[in-house]
C-alpha positions in Angstrom: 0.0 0.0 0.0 1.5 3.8 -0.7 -0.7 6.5 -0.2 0.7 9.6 -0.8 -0.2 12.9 1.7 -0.8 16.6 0.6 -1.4 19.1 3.1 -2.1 22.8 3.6 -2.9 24.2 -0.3 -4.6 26.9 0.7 -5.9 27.7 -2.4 -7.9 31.1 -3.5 -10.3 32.1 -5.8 -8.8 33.0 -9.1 -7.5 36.8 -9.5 -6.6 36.5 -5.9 -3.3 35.8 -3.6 -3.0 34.2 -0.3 -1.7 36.4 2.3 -1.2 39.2 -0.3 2.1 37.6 -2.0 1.8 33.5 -1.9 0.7 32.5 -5.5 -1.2 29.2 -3.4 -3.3 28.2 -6.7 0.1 27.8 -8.5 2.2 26.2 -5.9 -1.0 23.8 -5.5 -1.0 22.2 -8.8 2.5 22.1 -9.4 2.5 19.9 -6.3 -0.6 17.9 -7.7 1.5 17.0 -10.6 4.5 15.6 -8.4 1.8 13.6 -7.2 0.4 12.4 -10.9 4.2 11.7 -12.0 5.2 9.6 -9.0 6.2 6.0 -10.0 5.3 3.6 -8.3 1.4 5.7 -8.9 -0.1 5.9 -5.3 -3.2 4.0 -4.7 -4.6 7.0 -3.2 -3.8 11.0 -2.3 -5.5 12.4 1.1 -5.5 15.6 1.3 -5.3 16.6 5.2 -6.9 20.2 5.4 -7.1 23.9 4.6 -7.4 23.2 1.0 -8.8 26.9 1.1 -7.3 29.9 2.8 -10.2 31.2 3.2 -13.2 28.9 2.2 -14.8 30.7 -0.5 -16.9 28.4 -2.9 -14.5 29.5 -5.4 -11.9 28.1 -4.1 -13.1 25.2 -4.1 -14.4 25.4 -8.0 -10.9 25.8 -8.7 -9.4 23.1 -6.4 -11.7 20.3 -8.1 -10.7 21.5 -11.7 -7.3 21.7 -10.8 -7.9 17.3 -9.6 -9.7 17.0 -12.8 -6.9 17.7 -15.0 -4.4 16.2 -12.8 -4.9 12.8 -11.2 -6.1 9.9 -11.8 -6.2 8.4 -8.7 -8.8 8.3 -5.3 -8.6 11.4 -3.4 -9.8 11.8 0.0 -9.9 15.2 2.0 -11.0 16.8 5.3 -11.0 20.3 6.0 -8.7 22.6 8.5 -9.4 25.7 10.2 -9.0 28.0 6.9 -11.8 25.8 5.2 -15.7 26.5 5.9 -17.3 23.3 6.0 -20.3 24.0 4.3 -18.6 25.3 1.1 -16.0 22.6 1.5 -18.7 20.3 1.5 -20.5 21.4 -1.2 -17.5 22.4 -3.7 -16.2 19.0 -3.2 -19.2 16.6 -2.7 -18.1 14.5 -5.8 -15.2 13.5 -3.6 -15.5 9.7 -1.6 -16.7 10.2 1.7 -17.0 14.2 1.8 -21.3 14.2 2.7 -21.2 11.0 4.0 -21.6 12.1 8.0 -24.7 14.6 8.1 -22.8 17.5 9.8 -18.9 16.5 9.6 -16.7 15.7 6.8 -15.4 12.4 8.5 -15.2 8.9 7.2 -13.1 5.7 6.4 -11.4 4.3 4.0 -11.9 0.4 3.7 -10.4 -1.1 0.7 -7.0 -0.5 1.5 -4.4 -3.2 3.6 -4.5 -0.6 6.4 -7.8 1.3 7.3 -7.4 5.0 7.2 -10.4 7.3 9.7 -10.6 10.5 8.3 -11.4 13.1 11.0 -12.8 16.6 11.2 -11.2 18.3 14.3 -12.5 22.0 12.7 -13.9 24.4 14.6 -15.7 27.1 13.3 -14.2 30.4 13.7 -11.3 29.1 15.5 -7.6 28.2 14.0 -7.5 25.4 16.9 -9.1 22.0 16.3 -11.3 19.8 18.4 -12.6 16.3 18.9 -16.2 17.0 20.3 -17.7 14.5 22.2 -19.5 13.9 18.8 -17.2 13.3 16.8 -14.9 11.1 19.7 -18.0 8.9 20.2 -17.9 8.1 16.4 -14.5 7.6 16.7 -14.9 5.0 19.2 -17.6 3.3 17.5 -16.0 3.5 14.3 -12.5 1.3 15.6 -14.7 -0.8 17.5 -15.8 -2.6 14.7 -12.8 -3.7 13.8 -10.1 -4.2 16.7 -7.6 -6.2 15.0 -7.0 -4.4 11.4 -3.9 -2.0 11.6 -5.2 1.7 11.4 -4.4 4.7 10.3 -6.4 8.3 11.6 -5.8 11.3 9.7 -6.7 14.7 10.8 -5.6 18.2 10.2 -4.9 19.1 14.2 -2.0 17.5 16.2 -2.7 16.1 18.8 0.9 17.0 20.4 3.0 19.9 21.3 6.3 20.5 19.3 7.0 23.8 20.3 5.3 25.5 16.9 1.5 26.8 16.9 1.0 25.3 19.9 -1.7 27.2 21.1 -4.0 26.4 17.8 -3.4 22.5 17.9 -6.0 20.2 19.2 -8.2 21.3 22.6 -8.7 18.2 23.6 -5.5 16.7 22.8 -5.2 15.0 26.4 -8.6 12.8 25.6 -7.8 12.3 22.2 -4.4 10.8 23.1 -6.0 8.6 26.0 -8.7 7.0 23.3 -5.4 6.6 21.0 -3.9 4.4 23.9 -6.5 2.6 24.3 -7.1 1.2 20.8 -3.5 -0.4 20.1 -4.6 -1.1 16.3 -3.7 2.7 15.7 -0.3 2.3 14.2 0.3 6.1 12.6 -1.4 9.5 13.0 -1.2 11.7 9.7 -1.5 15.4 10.2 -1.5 19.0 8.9 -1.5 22.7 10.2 2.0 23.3 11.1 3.8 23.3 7.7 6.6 21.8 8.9 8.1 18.3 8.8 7.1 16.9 12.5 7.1 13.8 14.2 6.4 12.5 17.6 4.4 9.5 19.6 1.1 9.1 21.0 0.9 6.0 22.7 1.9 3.2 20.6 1.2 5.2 17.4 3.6 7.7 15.5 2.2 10.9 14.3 3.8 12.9 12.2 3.0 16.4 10.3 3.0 16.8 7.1 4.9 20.5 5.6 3.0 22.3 3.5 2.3 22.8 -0.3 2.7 25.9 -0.9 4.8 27.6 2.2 6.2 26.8 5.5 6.1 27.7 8.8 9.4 29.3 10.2 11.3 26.9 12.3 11.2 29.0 15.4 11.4 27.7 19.1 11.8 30.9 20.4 8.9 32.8 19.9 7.1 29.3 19.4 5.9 30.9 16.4 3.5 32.7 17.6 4.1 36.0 15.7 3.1 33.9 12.0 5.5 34.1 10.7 6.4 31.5 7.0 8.7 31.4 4.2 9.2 29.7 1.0 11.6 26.5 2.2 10.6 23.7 -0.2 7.2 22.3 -0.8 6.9 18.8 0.1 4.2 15.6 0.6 5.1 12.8 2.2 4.5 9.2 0.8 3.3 6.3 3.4 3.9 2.8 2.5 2.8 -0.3 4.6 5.5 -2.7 3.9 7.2 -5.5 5.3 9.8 -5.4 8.0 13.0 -7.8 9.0 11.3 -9.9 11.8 8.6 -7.3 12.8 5.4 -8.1 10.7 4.4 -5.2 8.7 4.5 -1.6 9.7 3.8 2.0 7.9 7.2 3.1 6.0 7.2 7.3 5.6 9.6 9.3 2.9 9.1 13.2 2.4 9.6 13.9 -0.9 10.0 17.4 -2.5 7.6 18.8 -5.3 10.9 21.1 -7.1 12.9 19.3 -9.9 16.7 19.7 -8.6 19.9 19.0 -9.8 20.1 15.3 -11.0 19.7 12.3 -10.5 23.5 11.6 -11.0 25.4 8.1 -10.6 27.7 7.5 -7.6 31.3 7.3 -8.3 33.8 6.0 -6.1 36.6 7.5 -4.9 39.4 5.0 -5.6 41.2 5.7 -2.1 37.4 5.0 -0.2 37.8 2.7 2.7 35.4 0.0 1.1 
């Protein structure tokens, strides 16, 4: 299984720019054809939230021509704190899974090796994320039905500190974590938000954010990043593979992988005086 993870597009409605210089609608595609021309071809693309930056249907309009003429390939999303959910659910209701809950855009993913739980931790009006007791009760039901089959929750929230955006991760990160613990067939936790490559445990799972698309969040441990500050480091997504291990069973294999052509691919030479 690879599935391959895009996060953070926030795309615009055409004639318009994200934070009043990021060209977002550009940056977005160019990333969605890294995806298209990625061999082995993913079995899927999720997508894990603010594919708006600020949840205009016409962002939206745009997103799902922009798939259209890029990928042939499922795609699942879930919105972040930049999308509205009711535009995000109706600009992209031709998408698996998007209507499928009456009020949140959460769902699974089933015909995969490992099962994948989309969640919505959005909040409206908020840039942090929650799991309601609504949404955590569907959870529960949701990986009660089936126990033993290695799973996989994405969600645009962390449910961790890392010393970034702390303040607008998940509320309710402490009761998240504890229904993470108990459910040992969570074996990774995909996220978004930061826009920075990130990874830490819960539990016995490993989550791990995603960077973003278009721009980055500075690496700033100082400030904690509180001021908002982002550049223009390299767009990435990061490519998940469940794959066999060396005594261990199987277990979810992550690469980060970088959208820019650069210099190469060239063939290693040896230096004749190399110690092997």
């Amino acid at each position: 299984m690879r599935v391959i993870q895009l996060t953070d597009l926030h795309c615009v409605p055409y004639g318009r720019v994200a934070m009043g210089r990021c060209e977002t609608n550009t940056l977005a595609e160019r990333a969605l054809r890294a995806v298209a021309r990625f061999r082995p071809q993913a079995d899927a693309l999720l997508i894990t939230g603010d594919l708006s930056d600020n949840g205009l249907p016409g962002a939206y309009t745009l997103l799902a021509e922009m798939f259209r003429r890029t990928l042939d390939m499922p795609i699942y999303v879930i919105p972040g704190n930049h999308d509205r959910r009711d535009n995000f659910r109706a600009g992209l209701a031709h998408l698996p899974g998007v209507t499928d809950h009456p009020i949140f855009v959460q769902y699974t993913i089933e015909h995969l090796p490992v099962r994948i739980i989309m969640l919505d931790t959005v909040i409206h009006g908020s840039p942090a994320g929650e799991m309601c007791a609504e949404r955590m009760a569907w959870l529960e039901a949701r990986l009660a039905e089936q126990p033993d089959r290695p799973t996989m929750l994405a969600m645009h929230h962390p449910s961790f500190d890392c010393g970034i955006n702390d303040a607008i991760g998940l509320r309710n990160a402490a009761e998240f974590n504890a229904l993470v613990a108990r459910h040992p067939q969570i074996r990774r936790i995909i996220c978004g938000h930061h826009h920075r490559p990130v990874t830490a445990p819960i539990a016995q799972a490993i989550a791990s954010i995603c960077p973003g698309v278009a721009h980055q969040v500075e690496l700033d441990l100082v400030t904690k990043g509180l001021v908002g500050l982002w550049n223009l480091e390299p767009a990435a997504f990061q490519l998940h593979t469940w794959m066999d291990q060396p005594g261990a069973g199987q277990a979810m294999v992550s690469h980060t992988g970088y959208v820019d052509d650069y210099g190469g691919p060239f063939p290693f030479v040896g230096d004749p005086d190399a110690p092997h």
